[in-house]
C-alpha positions in Angstrom: 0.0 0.0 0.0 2.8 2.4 1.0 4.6 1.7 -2.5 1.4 2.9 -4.1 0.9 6.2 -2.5 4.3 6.6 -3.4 3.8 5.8 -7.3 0.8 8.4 -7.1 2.3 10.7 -5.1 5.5 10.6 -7.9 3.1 11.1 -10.6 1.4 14.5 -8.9 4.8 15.5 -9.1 5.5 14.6 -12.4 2.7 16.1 -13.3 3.1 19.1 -11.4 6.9 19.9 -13.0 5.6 19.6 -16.7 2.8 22.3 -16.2 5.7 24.7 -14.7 6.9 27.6 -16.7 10.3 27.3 -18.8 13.3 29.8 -18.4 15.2 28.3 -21.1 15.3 31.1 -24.2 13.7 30.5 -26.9 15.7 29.3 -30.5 13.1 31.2 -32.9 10.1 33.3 -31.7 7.5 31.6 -33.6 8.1 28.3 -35.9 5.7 29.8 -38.7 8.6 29.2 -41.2 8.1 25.3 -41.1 5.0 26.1 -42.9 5.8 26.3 -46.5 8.4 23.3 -45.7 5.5 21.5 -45.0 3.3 22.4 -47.9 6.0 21.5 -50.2 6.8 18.2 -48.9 3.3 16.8 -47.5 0.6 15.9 -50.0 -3.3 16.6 -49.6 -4.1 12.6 -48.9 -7.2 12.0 -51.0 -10.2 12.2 -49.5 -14.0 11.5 -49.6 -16.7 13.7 -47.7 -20.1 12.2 -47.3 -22.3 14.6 -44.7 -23.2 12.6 -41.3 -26.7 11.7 -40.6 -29.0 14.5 -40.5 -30.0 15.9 -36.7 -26.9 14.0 -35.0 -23.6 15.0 -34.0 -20.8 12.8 -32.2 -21.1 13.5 -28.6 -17.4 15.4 -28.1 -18.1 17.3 -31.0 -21.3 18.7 -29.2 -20.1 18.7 -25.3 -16.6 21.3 -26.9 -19.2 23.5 -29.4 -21.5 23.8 -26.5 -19.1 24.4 -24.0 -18.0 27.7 -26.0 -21.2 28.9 -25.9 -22.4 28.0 -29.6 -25.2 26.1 -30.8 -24.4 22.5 -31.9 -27.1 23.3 -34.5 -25.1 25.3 -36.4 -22.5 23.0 -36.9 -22.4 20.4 -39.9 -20.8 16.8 -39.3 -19.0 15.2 -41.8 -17.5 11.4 -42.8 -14.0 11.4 -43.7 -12.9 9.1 -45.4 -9.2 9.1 -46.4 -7.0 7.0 -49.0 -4.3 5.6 -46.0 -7.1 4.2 -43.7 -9.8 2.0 -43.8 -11.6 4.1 -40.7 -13.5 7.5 -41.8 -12.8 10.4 -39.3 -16.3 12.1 -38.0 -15.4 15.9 -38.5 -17.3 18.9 -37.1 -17.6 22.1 -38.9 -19.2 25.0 -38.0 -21.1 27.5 -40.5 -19.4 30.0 -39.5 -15.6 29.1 -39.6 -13.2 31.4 -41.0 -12.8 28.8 -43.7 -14.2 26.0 -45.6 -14.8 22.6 -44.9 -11.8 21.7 -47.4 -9.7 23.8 -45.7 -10.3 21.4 -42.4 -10.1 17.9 -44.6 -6.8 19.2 -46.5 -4.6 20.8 -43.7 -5.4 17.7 -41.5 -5.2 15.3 -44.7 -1.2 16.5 -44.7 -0.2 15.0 -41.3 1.2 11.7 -41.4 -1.7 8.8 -41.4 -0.4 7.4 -38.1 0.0 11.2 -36.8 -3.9 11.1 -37.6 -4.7 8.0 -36.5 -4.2 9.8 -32.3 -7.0 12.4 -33.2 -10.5 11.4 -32.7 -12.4 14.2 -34.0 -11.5 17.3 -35.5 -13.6 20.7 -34.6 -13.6 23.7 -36.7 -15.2 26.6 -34.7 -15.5 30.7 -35.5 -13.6 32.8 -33.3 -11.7 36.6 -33.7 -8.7 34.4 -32.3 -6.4 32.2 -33.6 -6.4 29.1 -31.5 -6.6 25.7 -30.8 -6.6 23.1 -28.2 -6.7 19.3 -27.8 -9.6 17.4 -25.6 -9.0 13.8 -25.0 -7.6 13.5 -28.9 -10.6 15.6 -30.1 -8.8 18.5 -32.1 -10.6 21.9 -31.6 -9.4 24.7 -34.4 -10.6 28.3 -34.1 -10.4 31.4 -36.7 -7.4 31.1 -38.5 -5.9 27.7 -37.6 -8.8 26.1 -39.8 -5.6 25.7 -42.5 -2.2 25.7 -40.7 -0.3 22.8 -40.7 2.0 23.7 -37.9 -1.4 24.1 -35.3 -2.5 20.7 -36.5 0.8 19.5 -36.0 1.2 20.8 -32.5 -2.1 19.8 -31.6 -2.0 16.4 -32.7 1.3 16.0 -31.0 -0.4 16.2 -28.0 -2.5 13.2 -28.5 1.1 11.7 -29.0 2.3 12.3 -25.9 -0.8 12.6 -23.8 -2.5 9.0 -25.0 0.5 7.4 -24.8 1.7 6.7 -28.4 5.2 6.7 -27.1 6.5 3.9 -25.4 7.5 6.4 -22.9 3.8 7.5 -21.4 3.3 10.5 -21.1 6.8 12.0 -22.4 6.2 15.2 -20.9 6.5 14.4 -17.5 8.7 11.8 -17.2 12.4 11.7 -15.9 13.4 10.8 -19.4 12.3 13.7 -20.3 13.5 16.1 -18.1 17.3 14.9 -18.0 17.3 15.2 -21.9 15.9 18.9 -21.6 18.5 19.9 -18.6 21.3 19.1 -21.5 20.1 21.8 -23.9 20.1 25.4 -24.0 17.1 26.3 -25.3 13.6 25.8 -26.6 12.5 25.5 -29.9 10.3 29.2 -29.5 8.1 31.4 -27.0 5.5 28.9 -26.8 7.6 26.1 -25.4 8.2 27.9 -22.8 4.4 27.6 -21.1 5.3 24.7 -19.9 6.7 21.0 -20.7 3.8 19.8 -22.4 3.7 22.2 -24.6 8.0 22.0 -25.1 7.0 18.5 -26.3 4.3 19.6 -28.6 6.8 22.3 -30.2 9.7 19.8 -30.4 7.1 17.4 -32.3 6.8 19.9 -34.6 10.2 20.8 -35.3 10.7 16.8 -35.6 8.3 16.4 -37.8 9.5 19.0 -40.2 13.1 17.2 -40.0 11.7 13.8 -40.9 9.7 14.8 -43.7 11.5 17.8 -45.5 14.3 17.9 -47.4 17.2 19.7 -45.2 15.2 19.9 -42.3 15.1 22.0 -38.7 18.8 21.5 -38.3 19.5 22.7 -42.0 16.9 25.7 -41.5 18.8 27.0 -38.3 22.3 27.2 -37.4 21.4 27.2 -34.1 19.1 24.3 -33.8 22.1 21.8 -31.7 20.9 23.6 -28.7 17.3 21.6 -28.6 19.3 18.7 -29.8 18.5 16.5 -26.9 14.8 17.2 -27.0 14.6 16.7 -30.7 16.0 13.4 -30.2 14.4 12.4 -27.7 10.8 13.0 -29.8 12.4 11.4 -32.9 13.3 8.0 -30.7 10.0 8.1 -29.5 8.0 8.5 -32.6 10.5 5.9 -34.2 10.0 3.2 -31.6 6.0 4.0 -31.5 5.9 2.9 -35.2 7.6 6.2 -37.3 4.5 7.8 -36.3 5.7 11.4 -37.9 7.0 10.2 -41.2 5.0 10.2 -44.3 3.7 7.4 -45.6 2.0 3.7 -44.9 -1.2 3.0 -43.5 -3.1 3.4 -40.1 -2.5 0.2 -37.8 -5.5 1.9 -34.9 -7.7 4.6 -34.4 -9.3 6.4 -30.9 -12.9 5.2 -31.4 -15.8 7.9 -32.2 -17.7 8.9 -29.6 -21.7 8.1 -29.8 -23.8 9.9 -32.0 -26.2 12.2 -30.2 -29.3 14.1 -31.4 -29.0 17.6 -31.9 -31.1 19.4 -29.9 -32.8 22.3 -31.8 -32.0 20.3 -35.3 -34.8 20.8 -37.7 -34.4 17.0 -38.0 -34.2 15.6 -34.9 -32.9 11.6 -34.6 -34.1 8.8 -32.1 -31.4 7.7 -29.9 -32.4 4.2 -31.4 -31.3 5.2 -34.6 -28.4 7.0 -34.7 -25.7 6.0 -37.0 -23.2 3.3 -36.3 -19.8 4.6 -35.8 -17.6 1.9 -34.9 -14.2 1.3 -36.0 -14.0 -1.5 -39.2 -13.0 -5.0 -38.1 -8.9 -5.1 -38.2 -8.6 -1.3 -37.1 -6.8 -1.6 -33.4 -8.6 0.7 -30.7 -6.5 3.0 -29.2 -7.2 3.6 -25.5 -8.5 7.1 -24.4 -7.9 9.4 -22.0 -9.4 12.1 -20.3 -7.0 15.5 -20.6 -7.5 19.1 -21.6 -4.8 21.9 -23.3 -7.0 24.5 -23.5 -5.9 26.7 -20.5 -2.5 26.3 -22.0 -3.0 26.3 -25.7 -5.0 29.8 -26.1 -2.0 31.1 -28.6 -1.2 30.2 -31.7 1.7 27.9 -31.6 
């Protein structure tokens, strides 16, 4: 019993160090110029779009639009279905976004499938800001972020880390982690410096862009030695969870959907005993969920 107040009381701790503010300087103040690296090198992956049944929403979708104050009537759910996987994605896309559905399908379409495959729902919502946030692998995009590459990136990459994708669970806070950041001298840019999670999140990003573009982060700064340790710690990870950030393949599992719901003020309102069947397709691997939330610390744009 005493060995497992100590495990929990080590993991509060844990837990408490990775939400702690970093005084490392920052390598770049923003990492916008991945962007065009990205465009370049990662291709739209085909795609089909069939609209969801009429007067139903996935659950998540509804709890996150509802829970920033706007109706889940105005939002139009969509089936995914991409080329690399056999499972559609359910997306969520509200009338009012500061961009079209495509936008949505496309950005997130460029992120490698098995990047993808730690996202269960994507959220597109209006706002005067630009910014996202990640709720138990549900990706919620507001104004602007609808079609940046580096948000979905960053976003994703906490599903990574979060759902335990590495085989070091979470990465954020573990000892691991911490020993490889004390060796470098910086952070990747402003944003890394909320807090470890978010470090992680940026250094997936900056990872990404060197596995997948030609020259890469280290050939785009001079500089860049001094996250080296944190870079390499992400690019073990993601290479020993299955080259999760590289380009290519096929899905091997997906987080399941959560259950359809009606919409309440829908003009075409569903029977809970008819909703649509959104289960995962026979050889697809479920990938465990769990409950976390970035949104107090992921209210900037990465």
């Amino acid at each position: 019993m005493h060995s497992l107040y100590l495990s929990a009381a080590v993991a509060v701790f844990a837990a408490s160090v990775a939400s702690q503010r970093l005084t490392k300087p920052a390598l770049q103040p923003n990492l916008d110029n991945l962007v065009q690296g990205f465009l370049n090198n990662l291709p739209i992956t085909p795609s089909t779009q069939t609209p969801f049944q009429a007067g139903s929403i996935p659950t998540d979708c509804k709890n996150i639009v509802e829970g920033e104050g706007l109706n889940a009537a105005d939002v139009q759910t969509w089936t995914v279905k991409y080329n690399d996987c056999s499972a559609p994605w359910i997306v969520c896309y509200h009338r009012n976004s500061r961009g079209p559905l495509s936008d949505l399908v496309n950005t997130f379409g460029r992120l490698p499938v098995r990047t993808r495959q730690y996202v269960r729902h994507v959220i597109s919502l209006p706002s005067t800001s630009d910014f996202a946030y990640n709720s138990g692998g549900n990706i919620a995009m507001f104004g602007g972020t609808i079609n940046n590459v580096n948000v979905y990136f960053h976003e994703a990459a906490h599903s990574l880390d979060l759902l335990g994708a590495y085989p070091i669970k979470p990465l954020s806070s573990s000892a691991k982690w911490a020993s490889e950041y004390n060796l470098d001298s910086a952070v990747p840019d402003p944003y890394a410096q909320t807090n470890q999670v978010e470090n992680v999140a940026q250094n997936t990003v900056v990872t990404a862009y060197e596995r997948n573009v030609p020259g890469g982060f280290f050939g785009l700064n001079p500089n860049a030695n001094r996250i080296f340790h944190q870079y390499a710690t992400v690019d073990t990870q993601q290479r020993e969870g299955g080259t999760l950030l590289v380009k290519g393949g096929a899905c091997t599992g997906r987080l399941a959907n959560s259950a359809p719901v009606p919409v309440a003020g829908a003009t075409s309102r569903v029977a809970a005993s008819s909703m649509p069947n959104v289960d995962l397709p026979a050889g697809i691997t479920v990938v465990p969920g769990k409950d976390f939330n970035t949104k107090d610390s992921c209210k900037s744009k990465p």
